[in-house]
C-alpha positions as CSV (number, residue, x, y, z in Angstrom):
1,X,27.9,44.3,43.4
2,X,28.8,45.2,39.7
3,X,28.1,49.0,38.5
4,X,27.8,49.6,34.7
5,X,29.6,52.6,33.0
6,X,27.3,54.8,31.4
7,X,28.8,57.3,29.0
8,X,27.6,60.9,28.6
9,X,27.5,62.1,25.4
10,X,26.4,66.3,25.9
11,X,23.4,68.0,26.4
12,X,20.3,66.8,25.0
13,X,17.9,68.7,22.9
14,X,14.5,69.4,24.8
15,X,10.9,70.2,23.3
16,X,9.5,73.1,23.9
17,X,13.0,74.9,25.3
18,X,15.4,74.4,22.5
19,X,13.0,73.4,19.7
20,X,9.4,73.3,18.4
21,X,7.1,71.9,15.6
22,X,8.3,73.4,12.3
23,X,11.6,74.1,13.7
24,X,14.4,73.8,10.8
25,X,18.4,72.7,12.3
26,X,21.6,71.7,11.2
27,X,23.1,68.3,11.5
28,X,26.5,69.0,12.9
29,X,28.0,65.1,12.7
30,X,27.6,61.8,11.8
31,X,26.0,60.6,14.4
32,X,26.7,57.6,16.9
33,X,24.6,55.1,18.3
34,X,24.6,54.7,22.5
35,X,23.1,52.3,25.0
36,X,19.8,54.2,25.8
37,X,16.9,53.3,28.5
38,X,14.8,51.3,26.1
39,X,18.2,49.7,23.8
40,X,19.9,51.3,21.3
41,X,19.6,55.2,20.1
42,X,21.2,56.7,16.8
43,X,21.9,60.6,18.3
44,X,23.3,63.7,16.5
45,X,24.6,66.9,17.5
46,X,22.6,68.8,15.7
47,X,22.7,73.2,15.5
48,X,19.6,74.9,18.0
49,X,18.7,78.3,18.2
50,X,19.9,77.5,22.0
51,X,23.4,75.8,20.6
52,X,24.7,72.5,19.7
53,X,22.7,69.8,21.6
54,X,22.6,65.9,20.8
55,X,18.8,64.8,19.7
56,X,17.8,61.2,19.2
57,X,16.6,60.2,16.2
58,X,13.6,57.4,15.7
59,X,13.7,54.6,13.2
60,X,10.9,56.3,11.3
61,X,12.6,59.3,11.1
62,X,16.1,57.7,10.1
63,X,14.1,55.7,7.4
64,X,13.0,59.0,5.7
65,X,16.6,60.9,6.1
66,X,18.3,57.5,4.4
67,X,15.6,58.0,0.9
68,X,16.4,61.6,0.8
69,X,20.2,61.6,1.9
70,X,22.1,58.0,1.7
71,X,23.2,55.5,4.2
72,X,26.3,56.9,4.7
73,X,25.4,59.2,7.8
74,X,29.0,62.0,7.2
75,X,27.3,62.8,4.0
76,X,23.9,64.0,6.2
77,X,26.8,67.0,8.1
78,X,25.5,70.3,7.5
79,X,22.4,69.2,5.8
80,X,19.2,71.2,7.2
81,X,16.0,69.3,8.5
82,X,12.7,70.0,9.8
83,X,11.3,68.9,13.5
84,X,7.5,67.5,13.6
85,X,6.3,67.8,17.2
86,X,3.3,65.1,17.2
87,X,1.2,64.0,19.9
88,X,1.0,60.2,19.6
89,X,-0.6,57.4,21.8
90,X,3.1,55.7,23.2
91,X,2.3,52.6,26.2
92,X,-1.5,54.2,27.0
93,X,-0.6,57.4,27.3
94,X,-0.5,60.5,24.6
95,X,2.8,61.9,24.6
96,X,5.3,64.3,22.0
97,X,7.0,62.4,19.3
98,X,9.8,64.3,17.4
99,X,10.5,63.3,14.1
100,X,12.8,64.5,11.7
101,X,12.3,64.7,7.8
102,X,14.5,67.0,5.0
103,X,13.2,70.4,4.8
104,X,10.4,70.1,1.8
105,X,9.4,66.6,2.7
106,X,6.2,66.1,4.6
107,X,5.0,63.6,7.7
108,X,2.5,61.3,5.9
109,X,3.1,61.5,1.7
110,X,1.2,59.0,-0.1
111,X,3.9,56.6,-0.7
112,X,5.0,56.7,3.0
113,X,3.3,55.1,6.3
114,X,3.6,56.9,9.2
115,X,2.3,54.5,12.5
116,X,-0.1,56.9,14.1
């Protein structure tokens, strides 16, 4: 039988115990992109109120960081960002959906589409 490796990476972020809606945090690193349950995942360490904890980071939410900060993910360390806790309809089910915009930027402007 073959076994596959799996890699920790740190502690992850959770809702509700080391962050909620409106919650403004550091990004600590550039990032790295890991092997995660449904394909690939872009995570950074990013500075909680609870201490440095990895957070994934959805294609939507990567989309609006690259506009307001640049492709190049080293220049995003120590910028600050704001966490939107939304409840969204994901596979039949309503669950919370983090996503991640600069600090004055807001979920839904009128020259962005937001799927939900």
């Amino acid at each position: 039988m073959k076994v596959e490796k799996k890699i920790i990476v740190g502690s992850f972020a959770k809702r509700g115990v080391d962050y909620k809606d409106g919650d403004v945090v550091k990004i600590l690193n550039d990032g790295a992109v890991v092997e995660g349950k449904f394909g690939p995942q872009h995570l950074f360490k990013m500075g909680f109120f609870t201490g440095e904890k990895n957070l994934g980071i959805n294609q939507t939410s990567l989309n609006k960081l690259i506009d307001a900060f640049g492709d190049d993910t080293a220049l995003w360390v120590g910028k600050e960002v704001k966490l939107w806790v939304v409840k969204q309809n994901v596979a039949g089910r309503f669950t919370d959906v983090t996503y991640i915009t600069t600090v004055d930027q807001q979920l839904g402007e009128e020259d962005e589409e937001i799927p939900f």
